[in-house]
Backbone as a chain_set.jsonl record, in Angstrom:
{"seq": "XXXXXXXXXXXXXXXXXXXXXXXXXXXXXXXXXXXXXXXXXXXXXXXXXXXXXXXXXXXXXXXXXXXXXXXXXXXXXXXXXXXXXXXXXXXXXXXXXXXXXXXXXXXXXXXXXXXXXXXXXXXXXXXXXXXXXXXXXXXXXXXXXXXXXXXXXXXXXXXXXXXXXXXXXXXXXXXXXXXXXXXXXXXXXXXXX", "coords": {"N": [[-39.059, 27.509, -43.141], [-40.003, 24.773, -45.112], [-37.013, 24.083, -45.713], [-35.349, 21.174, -46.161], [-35.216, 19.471, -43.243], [-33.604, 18.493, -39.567], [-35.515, 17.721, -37.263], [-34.993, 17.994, -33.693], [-36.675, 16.67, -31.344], [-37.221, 17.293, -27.797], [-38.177, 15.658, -24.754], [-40.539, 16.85, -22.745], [-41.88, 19.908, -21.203], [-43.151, 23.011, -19.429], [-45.482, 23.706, -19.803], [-48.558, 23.929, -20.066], [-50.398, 23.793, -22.766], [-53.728, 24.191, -23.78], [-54.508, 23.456, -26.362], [-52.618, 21.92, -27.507], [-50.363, 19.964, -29.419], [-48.788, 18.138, -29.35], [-48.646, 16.385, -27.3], [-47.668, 13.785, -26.76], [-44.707, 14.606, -26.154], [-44.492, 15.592, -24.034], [-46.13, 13.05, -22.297], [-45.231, 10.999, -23.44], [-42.805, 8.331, -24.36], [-39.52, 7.863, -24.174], [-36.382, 8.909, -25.656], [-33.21, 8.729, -23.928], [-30.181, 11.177, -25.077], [-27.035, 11.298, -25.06], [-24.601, 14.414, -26.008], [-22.359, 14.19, -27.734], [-23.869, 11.804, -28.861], [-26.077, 12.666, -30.149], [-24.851, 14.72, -32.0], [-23.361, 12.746, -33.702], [-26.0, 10.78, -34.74], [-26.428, 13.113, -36.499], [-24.508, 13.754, -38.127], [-24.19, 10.985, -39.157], [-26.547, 10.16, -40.485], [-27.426, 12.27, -41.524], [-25.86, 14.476, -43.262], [-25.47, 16.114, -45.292], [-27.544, 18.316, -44.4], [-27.86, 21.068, -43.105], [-29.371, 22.39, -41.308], [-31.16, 22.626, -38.36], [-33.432, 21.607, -35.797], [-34.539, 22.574, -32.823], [-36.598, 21.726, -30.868], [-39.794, 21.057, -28.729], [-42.16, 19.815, -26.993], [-40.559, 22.282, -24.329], [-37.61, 22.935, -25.419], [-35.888, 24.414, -23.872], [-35.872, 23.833, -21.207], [-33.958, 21.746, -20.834], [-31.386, 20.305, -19.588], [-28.454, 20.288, -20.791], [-28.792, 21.781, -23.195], [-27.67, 24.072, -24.041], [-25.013, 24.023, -23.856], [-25.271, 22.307, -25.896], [-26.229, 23.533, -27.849], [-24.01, 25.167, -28.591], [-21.69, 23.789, -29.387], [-23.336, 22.124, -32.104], [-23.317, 24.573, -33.173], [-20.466, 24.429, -33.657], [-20.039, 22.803, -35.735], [-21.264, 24.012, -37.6], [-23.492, 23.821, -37.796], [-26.584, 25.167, -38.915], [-29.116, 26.207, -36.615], [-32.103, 26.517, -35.217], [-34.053, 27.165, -33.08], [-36.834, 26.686, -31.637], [-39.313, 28.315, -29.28], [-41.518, 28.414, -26.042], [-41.66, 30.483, -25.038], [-41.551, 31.403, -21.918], [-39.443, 31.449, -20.597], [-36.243, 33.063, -20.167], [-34.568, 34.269, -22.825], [-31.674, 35.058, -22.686], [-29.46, 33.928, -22.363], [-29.205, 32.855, -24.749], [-26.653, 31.266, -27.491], [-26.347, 33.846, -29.793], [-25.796, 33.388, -32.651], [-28.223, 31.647, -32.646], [-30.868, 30.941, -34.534], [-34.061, 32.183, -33.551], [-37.458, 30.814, -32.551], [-40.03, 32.168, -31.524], [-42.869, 31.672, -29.382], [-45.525, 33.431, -28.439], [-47.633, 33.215, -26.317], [-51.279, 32.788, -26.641], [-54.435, 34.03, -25.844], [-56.22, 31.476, -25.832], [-54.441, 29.224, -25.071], [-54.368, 29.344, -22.872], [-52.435, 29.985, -21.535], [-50.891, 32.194, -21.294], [-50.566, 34.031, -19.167], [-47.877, 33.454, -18.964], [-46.589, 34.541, -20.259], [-42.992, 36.099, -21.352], [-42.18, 39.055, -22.025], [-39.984, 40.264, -22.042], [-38.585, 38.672, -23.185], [-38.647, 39.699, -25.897], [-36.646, 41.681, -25.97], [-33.861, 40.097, -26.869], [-34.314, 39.277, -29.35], [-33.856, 39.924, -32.732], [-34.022, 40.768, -36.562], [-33.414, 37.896, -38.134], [-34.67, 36.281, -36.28], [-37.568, 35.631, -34.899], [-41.453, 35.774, -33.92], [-43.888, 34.335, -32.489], [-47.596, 33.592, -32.74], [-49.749, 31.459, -32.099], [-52.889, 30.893, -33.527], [-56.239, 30.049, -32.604], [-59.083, 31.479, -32.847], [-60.774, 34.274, -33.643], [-60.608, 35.85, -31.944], [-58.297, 35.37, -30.619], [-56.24, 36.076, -32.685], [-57.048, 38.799, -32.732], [-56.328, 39.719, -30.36], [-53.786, 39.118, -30.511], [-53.004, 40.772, -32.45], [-53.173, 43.373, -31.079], [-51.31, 42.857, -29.539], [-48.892, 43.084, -30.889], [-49.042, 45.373, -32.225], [-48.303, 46.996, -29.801], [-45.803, 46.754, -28.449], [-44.72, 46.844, -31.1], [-43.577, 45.082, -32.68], [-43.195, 44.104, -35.206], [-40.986, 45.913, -35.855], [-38.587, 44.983, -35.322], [-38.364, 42.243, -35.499], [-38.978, 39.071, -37.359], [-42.957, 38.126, -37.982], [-44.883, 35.445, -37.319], [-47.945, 33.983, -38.053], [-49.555, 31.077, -36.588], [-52.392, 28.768, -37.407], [-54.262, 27.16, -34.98], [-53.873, 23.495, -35.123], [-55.759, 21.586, -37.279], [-58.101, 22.973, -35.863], [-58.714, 25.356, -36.78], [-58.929, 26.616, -39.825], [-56.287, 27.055, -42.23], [-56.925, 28.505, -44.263], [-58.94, 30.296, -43.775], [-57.144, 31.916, -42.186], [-55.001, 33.002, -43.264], [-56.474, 34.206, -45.068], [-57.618, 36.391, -43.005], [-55.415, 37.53, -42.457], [-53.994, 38.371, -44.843], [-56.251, 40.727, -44.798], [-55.011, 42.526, -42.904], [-53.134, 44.091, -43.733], [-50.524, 43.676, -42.84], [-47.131, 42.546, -42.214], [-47.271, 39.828, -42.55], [-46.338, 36.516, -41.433], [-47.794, 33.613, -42.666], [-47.723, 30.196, -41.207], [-47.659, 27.556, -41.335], [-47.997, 23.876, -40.02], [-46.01, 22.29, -41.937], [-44.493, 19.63, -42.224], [-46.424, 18.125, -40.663], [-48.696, 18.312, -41.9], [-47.954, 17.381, -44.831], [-47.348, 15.009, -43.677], [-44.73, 14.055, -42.861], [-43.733, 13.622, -40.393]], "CA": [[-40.004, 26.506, -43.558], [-39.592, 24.062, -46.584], [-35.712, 23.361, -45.809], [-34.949, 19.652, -45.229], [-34.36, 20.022, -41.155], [-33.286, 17.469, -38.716], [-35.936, 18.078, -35.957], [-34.373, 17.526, -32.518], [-37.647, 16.916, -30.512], [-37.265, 16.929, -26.479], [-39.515, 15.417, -23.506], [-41.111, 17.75, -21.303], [-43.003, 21.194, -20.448], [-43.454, 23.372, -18.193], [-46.458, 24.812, -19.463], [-50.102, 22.885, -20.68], [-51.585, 24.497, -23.474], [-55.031, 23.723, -23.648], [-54.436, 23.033, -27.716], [-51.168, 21.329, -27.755], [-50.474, 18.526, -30.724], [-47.335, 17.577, -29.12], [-48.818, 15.905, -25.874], [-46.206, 12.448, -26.804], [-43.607, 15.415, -25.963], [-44.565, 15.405, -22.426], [-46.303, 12.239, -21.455], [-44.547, 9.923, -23.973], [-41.819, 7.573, -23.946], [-38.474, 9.473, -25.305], [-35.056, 8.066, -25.774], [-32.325, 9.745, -23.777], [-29.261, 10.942, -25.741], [-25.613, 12.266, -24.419], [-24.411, 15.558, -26.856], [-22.23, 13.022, -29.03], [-24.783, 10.867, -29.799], [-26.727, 13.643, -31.161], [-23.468, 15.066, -33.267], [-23.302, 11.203, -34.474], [-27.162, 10.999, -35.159], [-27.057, 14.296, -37.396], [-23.685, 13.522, -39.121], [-24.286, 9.847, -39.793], [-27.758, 10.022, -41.603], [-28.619, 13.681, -42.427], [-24.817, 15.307, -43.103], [-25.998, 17.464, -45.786], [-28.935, 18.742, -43.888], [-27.294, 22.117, -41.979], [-30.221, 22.896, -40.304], [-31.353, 21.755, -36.993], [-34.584, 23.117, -35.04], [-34.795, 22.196, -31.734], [-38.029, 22.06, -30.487], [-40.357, 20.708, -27.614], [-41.897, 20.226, -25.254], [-39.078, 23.159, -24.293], [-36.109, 22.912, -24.969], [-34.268, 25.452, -22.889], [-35.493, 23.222, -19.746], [-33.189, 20.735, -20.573], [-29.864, 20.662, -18.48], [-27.593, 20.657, -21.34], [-29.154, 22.641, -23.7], [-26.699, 25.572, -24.112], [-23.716, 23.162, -24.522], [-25.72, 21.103, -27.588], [-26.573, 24.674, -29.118], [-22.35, 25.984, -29.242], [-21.729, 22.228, -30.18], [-23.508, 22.368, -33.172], [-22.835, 26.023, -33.77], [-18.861, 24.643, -34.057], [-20.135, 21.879, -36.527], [-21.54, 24.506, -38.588], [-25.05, 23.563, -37.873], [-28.052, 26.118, -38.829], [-30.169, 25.948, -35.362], [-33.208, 27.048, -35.367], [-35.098, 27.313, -31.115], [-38.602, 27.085, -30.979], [-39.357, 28.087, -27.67], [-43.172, 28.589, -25.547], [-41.201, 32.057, -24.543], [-41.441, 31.88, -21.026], [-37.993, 30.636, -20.227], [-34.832, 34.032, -20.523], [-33.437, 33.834, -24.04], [-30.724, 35.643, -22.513], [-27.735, 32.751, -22.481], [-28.927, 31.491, -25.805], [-26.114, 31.686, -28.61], [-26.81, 34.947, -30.689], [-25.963, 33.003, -33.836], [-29.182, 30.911, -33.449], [-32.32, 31.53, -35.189], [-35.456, 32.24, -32.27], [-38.609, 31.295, -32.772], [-40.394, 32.439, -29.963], [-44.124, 32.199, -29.355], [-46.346, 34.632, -27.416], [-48.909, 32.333, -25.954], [-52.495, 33.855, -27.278], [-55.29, 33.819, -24.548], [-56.891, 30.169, -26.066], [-53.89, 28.401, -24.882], [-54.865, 29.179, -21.57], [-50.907, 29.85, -20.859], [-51.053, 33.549, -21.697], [-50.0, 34.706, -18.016], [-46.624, 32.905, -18.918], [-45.451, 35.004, -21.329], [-42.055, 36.615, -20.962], [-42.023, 39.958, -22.958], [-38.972, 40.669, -21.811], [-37.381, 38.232, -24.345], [-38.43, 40.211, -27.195], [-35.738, 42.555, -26.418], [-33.338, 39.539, -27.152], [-34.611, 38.748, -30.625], [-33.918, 40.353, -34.259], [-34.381, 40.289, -37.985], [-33.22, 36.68, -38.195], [-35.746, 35.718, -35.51], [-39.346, 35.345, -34.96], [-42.552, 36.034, -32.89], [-45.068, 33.459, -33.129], [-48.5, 33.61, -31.983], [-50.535, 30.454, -32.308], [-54.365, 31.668, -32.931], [-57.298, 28.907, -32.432], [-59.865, 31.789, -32.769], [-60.75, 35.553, -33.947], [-60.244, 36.343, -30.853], [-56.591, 35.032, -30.677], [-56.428, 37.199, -33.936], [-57.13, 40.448, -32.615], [-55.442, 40.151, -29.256], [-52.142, 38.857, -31.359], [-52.819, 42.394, -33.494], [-53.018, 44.425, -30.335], [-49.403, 43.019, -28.942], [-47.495, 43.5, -32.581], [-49.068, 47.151, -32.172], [-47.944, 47.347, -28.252], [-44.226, 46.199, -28.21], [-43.736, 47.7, -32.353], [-42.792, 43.919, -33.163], [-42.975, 44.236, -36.609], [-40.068, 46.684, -36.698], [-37.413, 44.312, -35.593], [-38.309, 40.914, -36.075], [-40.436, 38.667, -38.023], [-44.35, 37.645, -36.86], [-45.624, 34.567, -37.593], [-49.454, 33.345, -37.218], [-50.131, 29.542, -36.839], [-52.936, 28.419, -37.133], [-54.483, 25.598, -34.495], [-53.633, 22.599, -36.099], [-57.095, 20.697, -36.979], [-59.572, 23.804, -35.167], [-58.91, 27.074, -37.656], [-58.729, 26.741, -41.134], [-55.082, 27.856, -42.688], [-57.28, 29.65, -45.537], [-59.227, 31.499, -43.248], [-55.955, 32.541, -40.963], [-54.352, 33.766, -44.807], [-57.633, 35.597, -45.297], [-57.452, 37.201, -41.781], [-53.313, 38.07, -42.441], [-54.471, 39.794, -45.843], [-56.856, 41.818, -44.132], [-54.221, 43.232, -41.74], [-51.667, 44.418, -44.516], [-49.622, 43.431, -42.379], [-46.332, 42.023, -43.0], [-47.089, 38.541, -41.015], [-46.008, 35.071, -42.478], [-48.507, 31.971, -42.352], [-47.176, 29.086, -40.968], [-48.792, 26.139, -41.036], [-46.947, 22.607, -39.783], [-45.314, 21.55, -43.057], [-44.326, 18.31, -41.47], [-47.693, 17.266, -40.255], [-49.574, 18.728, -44.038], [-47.211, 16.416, -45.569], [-47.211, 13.859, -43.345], [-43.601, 13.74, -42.643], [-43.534, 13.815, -38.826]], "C": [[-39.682, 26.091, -44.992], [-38.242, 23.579, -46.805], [-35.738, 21.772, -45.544], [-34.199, 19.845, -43.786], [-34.59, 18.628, -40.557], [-33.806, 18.009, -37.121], [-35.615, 17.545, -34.526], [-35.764, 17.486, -31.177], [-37.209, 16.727, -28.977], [-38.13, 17.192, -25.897], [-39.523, 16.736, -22.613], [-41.481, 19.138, -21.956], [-43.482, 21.748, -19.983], [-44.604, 24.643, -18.312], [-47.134, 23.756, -20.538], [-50.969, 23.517, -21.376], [-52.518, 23.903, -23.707], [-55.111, 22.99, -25.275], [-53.392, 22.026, -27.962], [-51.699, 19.963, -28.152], [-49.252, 18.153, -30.226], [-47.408, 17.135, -27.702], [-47.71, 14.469, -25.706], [-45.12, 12.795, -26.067], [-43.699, 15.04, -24.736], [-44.833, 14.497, -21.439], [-46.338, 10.796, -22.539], [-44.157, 9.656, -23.763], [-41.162, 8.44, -24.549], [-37.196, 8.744, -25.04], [-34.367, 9.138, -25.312], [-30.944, 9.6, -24.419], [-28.386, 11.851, -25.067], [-25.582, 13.483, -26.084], [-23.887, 14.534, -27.595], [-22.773, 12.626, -29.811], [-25.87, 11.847, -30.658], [-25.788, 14.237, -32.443], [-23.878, 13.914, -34.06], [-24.6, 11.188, -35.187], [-26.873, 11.98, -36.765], [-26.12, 13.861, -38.053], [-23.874, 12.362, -39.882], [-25.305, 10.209, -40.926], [-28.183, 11.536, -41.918], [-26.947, 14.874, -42.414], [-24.945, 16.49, -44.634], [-26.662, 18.18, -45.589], [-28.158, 19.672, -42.739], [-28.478, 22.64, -41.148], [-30.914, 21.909, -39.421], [-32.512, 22.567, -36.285], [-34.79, 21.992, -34.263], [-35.92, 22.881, -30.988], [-38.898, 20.904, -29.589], [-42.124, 19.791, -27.607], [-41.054, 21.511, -25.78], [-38.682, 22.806, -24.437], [-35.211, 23.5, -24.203], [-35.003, 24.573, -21.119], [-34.336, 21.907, -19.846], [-31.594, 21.507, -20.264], [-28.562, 20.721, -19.151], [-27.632, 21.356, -22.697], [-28.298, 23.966, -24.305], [-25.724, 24.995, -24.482], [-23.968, 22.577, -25.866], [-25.994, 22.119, -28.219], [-24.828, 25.169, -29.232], [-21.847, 24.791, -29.41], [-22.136, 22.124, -31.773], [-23.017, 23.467, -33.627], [-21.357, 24.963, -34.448], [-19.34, 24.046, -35.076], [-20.494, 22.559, -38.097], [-22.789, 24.094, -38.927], [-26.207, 25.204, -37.907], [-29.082, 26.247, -37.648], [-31.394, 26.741, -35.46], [-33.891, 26.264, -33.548], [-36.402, 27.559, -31.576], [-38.934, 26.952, -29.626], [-40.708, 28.167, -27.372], [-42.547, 29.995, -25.256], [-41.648, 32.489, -23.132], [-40.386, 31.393, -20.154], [-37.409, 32.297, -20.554], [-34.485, 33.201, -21.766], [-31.903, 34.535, -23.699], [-29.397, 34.589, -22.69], [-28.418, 31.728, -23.904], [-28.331, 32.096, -27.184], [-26.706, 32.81, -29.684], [-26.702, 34.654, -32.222], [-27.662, 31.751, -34.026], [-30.233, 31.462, -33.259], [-33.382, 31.053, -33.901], [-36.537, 32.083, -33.198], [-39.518, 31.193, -31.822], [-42.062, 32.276, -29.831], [-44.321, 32.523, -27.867], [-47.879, 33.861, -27.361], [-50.286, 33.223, -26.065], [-53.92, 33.12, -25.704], [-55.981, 32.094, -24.87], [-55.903, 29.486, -25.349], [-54.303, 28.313, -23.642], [-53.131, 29.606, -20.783], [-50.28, 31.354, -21.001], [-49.984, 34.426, -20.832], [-48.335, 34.331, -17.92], [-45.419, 33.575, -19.489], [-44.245, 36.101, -21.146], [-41.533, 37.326, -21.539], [-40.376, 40.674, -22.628], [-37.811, 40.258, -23.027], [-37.396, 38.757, -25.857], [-37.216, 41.175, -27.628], [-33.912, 41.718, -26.905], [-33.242, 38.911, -28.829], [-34.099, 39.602, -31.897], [-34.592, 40.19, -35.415], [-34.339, 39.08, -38.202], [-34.534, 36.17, -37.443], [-37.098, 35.614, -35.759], [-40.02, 35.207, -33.948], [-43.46, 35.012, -33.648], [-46.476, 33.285, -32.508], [-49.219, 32.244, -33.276], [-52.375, 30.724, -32.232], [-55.361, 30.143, -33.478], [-58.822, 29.868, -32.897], [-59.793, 33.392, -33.588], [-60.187, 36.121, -33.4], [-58.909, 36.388, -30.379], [-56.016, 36.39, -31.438], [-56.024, 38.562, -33.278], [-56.265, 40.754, -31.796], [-54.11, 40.121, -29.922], [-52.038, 40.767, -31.695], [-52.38, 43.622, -32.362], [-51.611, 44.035, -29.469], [-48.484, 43.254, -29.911], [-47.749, 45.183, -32.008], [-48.271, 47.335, -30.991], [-46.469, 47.497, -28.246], [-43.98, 46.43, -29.791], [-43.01, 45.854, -32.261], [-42.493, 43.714, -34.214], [-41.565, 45.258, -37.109], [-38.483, 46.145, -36.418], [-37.255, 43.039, -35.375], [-39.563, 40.395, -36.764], [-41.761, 38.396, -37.147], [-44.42, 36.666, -37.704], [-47.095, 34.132, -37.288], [-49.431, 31.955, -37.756], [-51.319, 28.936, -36.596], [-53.345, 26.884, -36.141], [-54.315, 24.561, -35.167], [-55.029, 22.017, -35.721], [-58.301, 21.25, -36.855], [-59.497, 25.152, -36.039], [-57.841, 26.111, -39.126], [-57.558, 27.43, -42.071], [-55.839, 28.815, -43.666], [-58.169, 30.929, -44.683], [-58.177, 32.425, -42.7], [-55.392, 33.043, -41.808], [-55.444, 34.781, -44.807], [-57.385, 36.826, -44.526], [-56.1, 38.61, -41.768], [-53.684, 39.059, -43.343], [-55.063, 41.0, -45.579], [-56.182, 43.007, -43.787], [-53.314, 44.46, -42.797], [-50.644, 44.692, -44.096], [-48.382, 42.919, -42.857], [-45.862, 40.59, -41.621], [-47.092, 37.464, -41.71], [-46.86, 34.107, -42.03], [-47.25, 31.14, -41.828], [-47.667, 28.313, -40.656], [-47.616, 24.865, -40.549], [-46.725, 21.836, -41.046], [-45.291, 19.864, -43.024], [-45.704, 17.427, -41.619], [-48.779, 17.136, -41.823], [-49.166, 17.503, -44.835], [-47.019, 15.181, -45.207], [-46.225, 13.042, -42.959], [-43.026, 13.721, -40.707], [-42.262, 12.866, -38.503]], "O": [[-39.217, 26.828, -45.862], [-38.008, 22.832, -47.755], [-36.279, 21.359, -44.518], [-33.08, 20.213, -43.428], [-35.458, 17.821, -40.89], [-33.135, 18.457, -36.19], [-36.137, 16.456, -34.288], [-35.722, 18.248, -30.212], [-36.656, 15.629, -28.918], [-38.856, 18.184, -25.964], [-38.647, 17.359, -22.012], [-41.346, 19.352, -23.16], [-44.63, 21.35, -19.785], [-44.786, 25.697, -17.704], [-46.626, 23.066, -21.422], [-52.084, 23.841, -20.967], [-52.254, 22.722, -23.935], [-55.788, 21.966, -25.37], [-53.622, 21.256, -28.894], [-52.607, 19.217, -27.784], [-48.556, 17.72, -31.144], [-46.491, 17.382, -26.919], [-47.088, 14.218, -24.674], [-44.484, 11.969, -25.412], [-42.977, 14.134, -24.32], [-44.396, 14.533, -20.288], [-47.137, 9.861, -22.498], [-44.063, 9.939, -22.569], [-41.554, 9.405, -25.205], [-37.139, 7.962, -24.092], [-34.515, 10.265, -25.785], [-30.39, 8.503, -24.486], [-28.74, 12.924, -24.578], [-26.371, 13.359, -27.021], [-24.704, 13.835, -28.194], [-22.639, 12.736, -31.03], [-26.324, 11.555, -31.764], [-26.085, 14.152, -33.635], [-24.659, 14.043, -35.003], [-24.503, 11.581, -36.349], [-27.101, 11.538, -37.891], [-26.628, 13.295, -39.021], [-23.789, 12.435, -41.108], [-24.967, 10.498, -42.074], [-29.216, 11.833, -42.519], [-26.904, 15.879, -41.703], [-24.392, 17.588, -44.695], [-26.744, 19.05, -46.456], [-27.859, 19.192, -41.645], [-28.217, 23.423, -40.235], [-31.173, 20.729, -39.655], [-32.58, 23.793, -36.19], [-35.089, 20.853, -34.623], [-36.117, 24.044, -30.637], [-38.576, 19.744, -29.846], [-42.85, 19.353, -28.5], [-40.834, 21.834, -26.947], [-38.73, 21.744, -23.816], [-34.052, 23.184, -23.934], [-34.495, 24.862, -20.035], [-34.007, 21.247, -18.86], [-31.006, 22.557, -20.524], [-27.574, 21.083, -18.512], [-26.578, 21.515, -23.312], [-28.791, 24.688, -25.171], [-25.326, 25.35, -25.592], [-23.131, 22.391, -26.749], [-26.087, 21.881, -29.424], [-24.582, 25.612, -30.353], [-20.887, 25.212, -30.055], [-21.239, 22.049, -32.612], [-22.214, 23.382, -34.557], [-21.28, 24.803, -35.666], [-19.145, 24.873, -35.967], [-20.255, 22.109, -39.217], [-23.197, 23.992, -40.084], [-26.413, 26.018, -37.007], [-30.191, 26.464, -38.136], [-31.27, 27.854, -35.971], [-34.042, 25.098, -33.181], [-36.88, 28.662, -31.842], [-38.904, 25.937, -28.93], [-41.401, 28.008, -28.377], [-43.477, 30.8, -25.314], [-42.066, 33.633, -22.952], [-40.605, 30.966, -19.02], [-38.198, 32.905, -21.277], [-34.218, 32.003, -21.85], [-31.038, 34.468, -24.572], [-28.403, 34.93, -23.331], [-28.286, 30.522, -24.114], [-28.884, 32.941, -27.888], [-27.624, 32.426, -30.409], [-27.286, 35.366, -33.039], [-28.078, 31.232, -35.062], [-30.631, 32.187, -32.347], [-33.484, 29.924, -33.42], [-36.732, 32.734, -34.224], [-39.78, 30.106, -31.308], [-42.54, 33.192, -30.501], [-43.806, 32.226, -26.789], [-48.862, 33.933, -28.1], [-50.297, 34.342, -25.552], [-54.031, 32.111, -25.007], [-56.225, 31.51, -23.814], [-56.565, 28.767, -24.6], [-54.631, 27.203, -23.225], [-52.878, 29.459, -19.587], [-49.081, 31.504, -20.764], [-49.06, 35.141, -21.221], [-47.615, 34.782, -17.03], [-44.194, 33.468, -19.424], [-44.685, 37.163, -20.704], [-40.412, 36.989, -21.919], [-39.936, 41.655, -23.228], [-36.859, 40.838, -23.548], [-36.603, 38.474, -26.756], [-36.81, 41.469, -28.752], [-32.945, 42.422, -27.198], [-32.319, 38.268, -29.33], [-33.839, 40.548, -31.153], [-35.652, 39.563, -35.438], [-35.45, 38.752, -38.618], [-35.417, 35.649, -38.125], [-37.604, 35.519, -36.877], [-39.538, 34.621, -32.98], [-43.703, 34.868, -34.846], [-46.372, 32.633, -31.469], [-49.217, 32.121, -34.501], [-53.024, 30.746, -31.186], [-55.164, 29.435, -34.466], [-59.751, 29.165, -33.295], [-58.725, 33.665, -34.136], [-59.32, 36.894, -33.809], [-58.445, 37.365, -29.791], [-55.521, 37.402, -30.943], [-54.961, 39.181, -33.327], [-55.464, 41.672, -31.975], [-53.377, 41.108, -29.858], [-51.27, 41.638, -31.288], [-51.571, 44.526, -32.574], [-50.974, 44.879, -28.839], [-47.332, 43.616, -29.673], [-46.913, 45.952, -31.533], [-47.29, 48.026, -31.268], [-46.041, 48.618, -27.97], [-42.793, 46.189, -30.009], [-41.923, 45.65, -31.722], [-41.447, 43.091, -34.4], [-41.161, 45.386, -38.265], [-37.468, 46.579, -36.962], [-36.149, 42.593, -35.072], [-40.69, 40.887, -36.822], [-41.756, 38.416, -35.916], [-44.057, 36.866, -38.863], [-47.346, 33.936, -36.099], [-49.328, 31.634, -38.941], [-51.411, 28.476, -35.457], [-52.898, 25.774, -36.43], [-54.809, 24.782, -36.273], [-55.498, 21.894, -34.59], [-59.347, 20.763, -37.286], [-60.38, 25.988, -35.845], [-56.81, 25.456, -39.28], [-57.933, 28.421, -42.696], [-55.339, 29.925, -43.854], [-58.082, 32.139, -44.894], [-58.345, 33.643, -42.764], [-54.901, 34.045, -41.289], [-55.298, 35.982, -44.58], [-57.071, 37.929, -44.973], [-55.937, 39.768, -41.383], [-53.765, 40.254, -43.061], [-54.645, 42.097, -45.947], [-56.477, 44.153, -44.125], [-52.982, 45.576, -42.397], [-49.854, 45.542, -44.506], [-48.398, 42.77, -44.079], [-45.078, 40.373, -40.697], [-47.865, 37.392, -42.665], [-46.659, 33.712, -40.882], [-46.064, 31.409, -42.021], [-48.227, 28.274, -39.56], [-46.42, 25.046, -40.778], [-47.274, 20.741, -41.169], [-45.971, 19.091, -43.698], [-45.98, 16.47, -42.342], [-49.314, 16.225, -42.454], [-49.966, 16.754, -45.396], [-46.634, 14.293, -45.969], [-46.337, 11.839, -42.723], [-41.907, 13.832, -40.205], [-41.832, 12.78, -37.352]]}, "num_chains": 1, "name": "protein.A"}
């Protein structure tokens, strides 16, 4: 968070969180692009900008997906995956940065989640739980404890965008003395979408 990144948004979703700020993603219009034209895109107008976060809708439902992540890799692109985490991270390049969320019971998408891929993740990576409520909160606290997530990759908490208060969701984090990073949508705060 805070790099200049060249967000690679793609259509679609194969899961309806009850909160989701990225409904355009799924039942927008969306320009389709071959791998090239994405290379071209990122080199033309943003060739000092090494980082890239591809993010959704999913991305790992799209059909070439895996080719446009060792594509960039050669280019010497930074990638950064935000996934919903119920897709296998198993076939995705080990040089790029995960950020995975663990759907929290508000989304309503909970039953989706695919703990399996935590054993794919690291230090570089990231767990992200999205909390709308207290209740989000606590349950989040009782899967870091469950699955020991804290001892080999990062956590993130995001607050709902709009319905929980980033200062309360800091308050909450302090509480914990935990070692869990805010993340709020930079982008949207700023107005840079």
């Amino acid at each position: 968070m805070g790099y200049p990144t060249l967000f690679i948004r793609f259509f679609g979703c194969n899961l309806n969180c009850s909160w989701c700020d990225t409904l355009y993603a799924k039942y927008g219009t969306f320009k389709s692009m071959n791998i090239p034209e994405i290379i071209n895109l990122w080199k033309k107008n943003y060739p000092q900008i090494p980082y890239i976060t591809l993010t959704g809708g999913e991305p790992l439902i799209q059909k070439n997906i895996y080719a446009l992540m060792e594509e960039l890799l050669l280019k010497k692109a930074i990638i950064v995956l935000e996934t919903n985490g119920s897709i296998s991270l198993k076939n995705t390049p080990k040089d790029v940065i995960k950020v995975m969320d663990i759907k929290t019971p508000s989304s309503q998408m909970d039953r989706f989640n695919l703990y399996e891929n935590l054993k794919f993740l690291n230090k570089k990576d990231a767990v992200k739980f999205v909390i709308k409520n207290r209740s989000d909160f606590e349950w989040a606290l009782r899967i870091i404890e469950k699955f020991k997530i804290n001892y080999y990759t990062q956590i993130f908490f995001s607050p709902v965008y709009k319905i929980l208060s980033p200062q309360i969701l800091a308050h909450w984090i302090l509480e914990t003395k935990l070692p869990i990073r805010l993340q709020i949508q930079l982008h949207k705060t700023l107005k840079l979408k």
